[in-house]
C-alpha positions in Angstrom: 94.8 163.2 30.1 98.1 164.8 28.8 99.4 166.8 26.0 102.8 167.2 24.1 104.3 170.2 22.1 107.5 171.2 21.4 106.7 174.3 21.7 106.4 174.2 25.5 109.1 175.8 27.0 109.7 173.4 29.3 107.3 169.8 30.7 104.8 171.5 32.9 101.3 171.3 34.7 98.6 173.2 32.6 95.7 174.7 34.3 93.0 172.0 35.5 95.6 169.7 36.2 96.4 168.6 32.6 100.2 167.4 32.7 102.1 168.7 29.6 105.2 167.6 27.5 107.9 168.4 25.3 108.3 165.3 24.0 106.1 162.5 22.7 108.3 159.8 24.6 107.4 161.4 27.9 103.7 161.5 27.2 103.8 157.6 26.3 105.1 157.4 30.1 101.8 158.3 31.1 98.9 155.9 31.8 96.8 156.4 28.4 94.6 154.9 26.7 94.0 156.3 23.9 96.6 158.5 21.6 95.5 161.2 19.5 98.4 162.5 17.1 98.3 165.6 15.1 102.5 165.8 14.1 104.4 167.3 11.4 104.1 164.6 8.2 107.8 163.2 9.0 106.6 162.5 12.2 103.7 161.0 12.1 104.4 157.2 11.2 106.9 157.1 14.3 104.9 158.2 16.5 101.9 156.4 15.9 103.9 153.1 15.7 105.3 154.4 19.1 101.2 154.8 20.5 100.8 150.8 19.0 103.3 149.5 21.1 102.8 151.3 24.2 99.3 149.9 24.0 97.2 152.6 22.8 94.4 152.7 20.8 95.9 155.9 17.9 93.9 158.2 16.0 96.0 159.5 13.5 95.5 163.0 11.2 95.9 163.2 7.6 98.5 162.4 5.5 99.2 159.4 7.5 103.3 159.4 6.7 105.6 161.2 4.0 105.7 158.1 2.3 104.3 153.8 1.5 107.2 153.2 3.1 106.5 154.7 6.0 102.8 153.6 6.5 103.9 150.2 5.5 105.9 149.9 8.9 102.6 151.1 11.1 100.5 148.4 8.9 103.0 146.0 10.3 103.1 147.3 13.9 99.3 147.3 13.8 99.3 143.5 12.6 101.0 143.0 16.1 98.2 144.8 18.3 95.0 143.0 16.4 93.3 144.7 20.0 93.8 148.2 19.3 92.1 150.3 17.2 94.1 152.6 14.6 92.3 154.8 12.9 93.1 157.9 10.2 91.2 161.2 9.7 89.7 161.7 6.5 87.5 163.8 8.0 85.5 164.6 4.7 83.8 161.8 5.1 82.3 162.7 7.7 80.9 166.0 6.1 76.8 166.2 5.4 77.2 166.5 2.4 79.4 163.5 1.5 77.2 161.3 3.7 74.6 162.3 1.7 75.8 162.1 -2.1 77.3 158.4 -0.4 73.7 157.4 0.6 72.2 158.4 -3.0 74.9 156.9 -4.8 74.1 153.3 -2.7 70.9 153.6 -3.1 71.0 153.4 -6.9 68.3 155.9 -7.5 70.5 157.5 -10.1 71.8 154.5 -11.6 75.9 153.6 -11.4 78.7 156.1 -12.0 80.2 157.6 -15.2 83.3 159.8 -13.8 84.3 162.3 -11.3 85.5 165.5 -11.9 87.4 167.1 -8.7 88.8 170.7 -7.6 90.2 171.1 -4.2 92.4 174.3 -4.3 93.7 176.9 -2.1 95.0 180.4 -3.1 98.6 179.7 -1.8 100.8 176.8 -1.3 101.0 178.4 2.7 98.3 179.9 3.8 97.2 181.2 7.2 100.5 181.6 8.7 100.9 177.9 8.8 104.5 177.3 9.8 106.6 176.7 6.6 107.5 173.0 7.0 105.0 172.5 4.5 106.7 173.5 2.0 110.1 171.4 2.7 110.2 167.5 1.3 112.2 166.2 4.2 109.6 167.4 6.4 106.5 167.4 4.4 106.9 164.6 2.1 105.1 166.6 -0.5 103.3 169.6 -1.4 99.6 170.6 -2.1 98.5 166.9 -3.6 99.9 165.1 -0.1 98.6 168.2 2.3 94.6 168.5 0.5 94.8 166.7 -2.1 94.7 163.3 -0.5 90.9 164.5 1.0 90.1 164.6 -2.8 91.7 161.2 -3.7 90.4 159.6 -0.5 86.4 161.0 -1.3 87.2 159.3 -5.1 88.2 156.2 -3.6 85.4 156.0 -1.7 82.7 157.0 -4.4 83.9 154.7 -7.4 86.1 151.9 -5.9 90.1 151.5 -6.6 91.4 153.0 -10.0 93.8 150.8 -11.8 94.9 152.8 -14.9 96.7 156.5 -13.9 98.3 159.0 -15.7 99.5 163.0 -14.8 101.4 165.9 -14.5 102.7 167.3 -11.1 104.1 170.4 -11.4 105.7 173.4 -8.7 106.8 175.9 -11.4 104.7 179.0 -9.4 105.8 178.8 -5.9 109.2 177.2 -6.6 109.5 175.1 -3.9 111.1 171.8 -3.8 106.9 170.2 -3.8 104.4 170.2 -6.2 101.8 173.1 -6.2 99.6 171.3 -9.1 98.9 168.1 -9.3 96.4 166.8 -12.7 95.4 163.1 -12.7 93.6 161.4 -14.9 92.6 158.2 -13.5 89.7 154.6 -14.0 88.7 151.8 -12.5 88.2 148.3 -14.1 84.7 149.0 -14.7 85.2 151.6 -16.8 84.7 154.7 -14.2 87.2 158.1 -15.1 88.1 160.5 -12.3 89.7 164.0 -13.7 91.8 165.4 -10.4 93.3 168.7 -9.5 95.0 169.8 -6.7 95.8 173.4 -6.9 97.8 175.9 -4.9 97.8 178.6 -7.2 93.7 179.4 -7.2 93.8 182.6 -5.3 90.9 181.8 -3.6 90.4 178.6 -1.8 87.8 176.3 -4.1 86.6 172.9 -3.0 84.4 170.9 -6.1 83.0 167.3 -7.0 81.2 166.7 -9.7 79.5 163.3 -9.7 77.6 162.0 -13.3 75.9 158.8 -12.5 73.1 157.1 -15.4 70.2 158.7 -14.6 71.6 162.0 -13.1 74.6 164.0 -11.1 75.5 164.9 -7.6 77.2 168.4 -7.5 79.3 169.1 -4.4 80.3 172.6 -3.7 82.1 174.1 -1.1 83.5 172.8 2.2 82.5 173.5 5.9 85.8 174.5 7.7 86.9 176.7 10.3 88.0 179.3 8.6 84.7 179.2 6.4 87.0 180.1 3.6 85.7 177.4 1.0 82.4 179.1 1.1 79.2 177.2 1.7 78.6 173.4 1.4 75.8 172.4 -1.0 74.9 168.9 -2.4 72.9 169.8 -5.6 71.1 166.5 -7.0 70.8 166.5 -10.4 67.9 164.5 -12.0 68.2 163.7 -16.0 65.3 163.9 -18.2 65.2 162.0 -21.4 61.7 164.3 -22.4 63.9 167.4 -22.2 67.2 168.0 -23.7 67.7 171.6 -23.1 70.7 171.2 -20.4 68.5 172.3 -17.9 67.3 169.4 -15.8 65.1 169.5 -12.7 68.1 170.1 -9.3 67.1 170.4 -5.9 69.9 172.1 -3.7 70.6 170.9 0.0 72.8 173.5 1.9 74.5 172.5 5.0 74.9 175.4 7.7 76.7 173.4 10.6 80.0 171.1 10.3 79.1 167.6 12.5 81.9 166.1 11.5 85.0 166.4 13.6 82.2 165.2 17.0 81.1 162.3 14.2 84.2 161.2 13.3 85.4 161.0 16.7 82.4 159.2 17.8 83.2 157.1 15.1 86.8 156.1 16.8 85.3 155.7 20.1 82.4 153.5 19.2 84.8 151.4 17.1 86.9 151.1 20.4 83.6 150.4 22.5 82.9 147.5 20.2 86.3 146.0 19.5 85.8 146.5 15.5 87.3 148.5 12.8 85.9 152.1 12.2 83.7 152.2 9.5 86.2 154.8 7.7 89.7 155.4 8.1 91.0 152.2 8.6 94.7 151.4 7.8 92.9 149.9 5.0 91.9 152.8 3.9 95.2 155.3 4.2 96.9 152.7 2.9 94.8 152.5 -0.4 94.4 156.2 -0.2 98.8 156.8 -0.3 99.4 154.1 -3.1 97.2 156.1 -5.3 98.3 159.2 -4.9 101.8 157.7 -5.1 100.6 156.3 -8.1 99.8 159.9 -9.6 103.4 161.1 -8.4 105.1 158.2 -10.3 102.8 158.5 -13.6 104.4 161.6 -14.5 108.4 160.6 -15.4 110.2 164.0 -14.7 108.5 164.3 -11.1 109.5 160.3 -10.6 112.7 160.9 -11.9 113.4 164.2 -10.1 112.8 163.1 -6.8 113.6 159.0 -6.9 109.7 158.5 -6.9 109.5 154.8 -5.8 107.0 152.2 -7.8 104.2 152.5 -5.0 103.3 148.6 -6.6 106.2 147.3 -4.4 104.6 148.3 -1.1 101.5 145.5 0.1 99.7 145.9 3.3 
């Protein structure tokens, strides 16, 4: 076991033993087998192309790189290294609630999907202190859409299936940095199913929402289990439709979730797929990659933003 920061002063032995490391090259030295990166966004793609090829199995944190482009090269590495497992952390699947509103939604005990409505916002474009490469495009790629956003695309994805037809508006005219700090989409699949997105750093309070109307009902997600318990609690209220009484007041039932599973699932996740030689269930390449072209695709649907920043078509990227 080993560990890399630049913030080390210098390499050095931590206490139990644990070597440490200034730079990610020196770590590879060591005899690993499995590479867990959790880099600034420009860094990402490099070094987990760099874990591939020194023969590591890589589990790789959210946003996978700055850009297609980027992810399209660790696609290709992978391709070389059909052994290894390469994974990505969307770890809101893993959440109880998700799981849950997943399983009902399979089980087509409400019937199939009408649209999405979705709210994932935070009160500030940096919050917590976090170090303010966040807000720079060389280092971050993009703002609030690339950074939280992308847990609400990837949770769309996985409810209704791949949206062909996108339109929206990105916007930073509050905080003024050079990435967005709103992002609207409006988005549907070829069967018909509409998605309504926005990504929001200008709530003043940190918000997390997805509304879900299927047939014969709706699954209301509120609230997010994190560690700073600042999205509030995490409920799944299941909505049931009655055709006997249209008063807007159907029957709910509300399921609140008191402990967060999901980091130890999601990891378990990894290591079983490892164990069995398969791909993870979730967070495939498969997956970020699908994930990053559509919200590319909701950068490049609004002209200025495309224009202003030499948006690439995300259609000329393939894995």
């Amino acid at each position: 076991m080993a560990v890399c920061d630049r913030n080390f002063p210098a390499d050095t032995v931590l206490d139990g033993g644990i070597k440490a490391f200034r730079s990610y090259e020196s770590l590879l030295a060591e005899p690993l087998d499995v590479l867990l990166v959790s880099m600034s966004n420009d860094m990402a793609a490099e070094v987990t192309a760099a874990g591939l090829r020194h023969g590591l199995h890589v589990f790789c944190e959210k946003p996978p790189s700055r850009t297609l482009q980027e992810l399209e090269f660790v696609c290709e590495v992978e391709s070389s290294h059909p052994d290894l497992r390469l994974m990505y952390g969307f770890n809101h699947r893993y959440h109880g609630s998700v799981q849950d509103a997943l399983a009902i939604i399979r089980s087509g005990e409400l019937g199939s999907l009408i649209n999405l409505r979705g709210l994932y916002g935070k009160s500030q474009l940096i919050t917590f202190n976090q170090p303010d490469w966040r807000a720079k495009r060389e280092l971050a790629g993009g703002g609030v859409l690339l950074d939280q956003g992308i847990h609400m695309v990837d949770l769309m994805r996985l409810f209704a299936g791949e949206f062909v037809d996108v339109q929206s508006y990105v916007s930073n005219s509050h905080w003024g940095y050079d990435v967005e700090d709103n992002a609207y989409a409006l988005m549907r699949t070829a069967d018909g199913v509409v998605a309504l997105l926005n990504s929001s750093a200008t709530q003043w309070r940190h918000q997390f929402s997805l509304d879900i109307n299927l047939q014969r009902g709706s699954l209301l997600l509120r609230g997010i289990l994190t560690s700073s318990k600042s999205y509030g609690s995490e409920t799944l209220t299941i909505v049931h439709a009655d055709p006997e009484r249209d008063n807007g007041d159907p029957v709910e039932t509300t399921r609140t979730y008191n402990t967060d599973p999901s980091w130890d699932a999601e990891i378990a996740a990894f290591a079983e797929a490892i164990d069995a030689g398969v791909a993870p269930d979730h967070g495939t390449s498969r997956d970020a990659f699908l994930t990053m072209s559509l919200l590319n695709h909701i950068y490049y649907a609004d002209e200025q933003w495309r224009e202003r920043h030499a948006i690439p078509d995300p259609r000329k990227y393939t894995l």
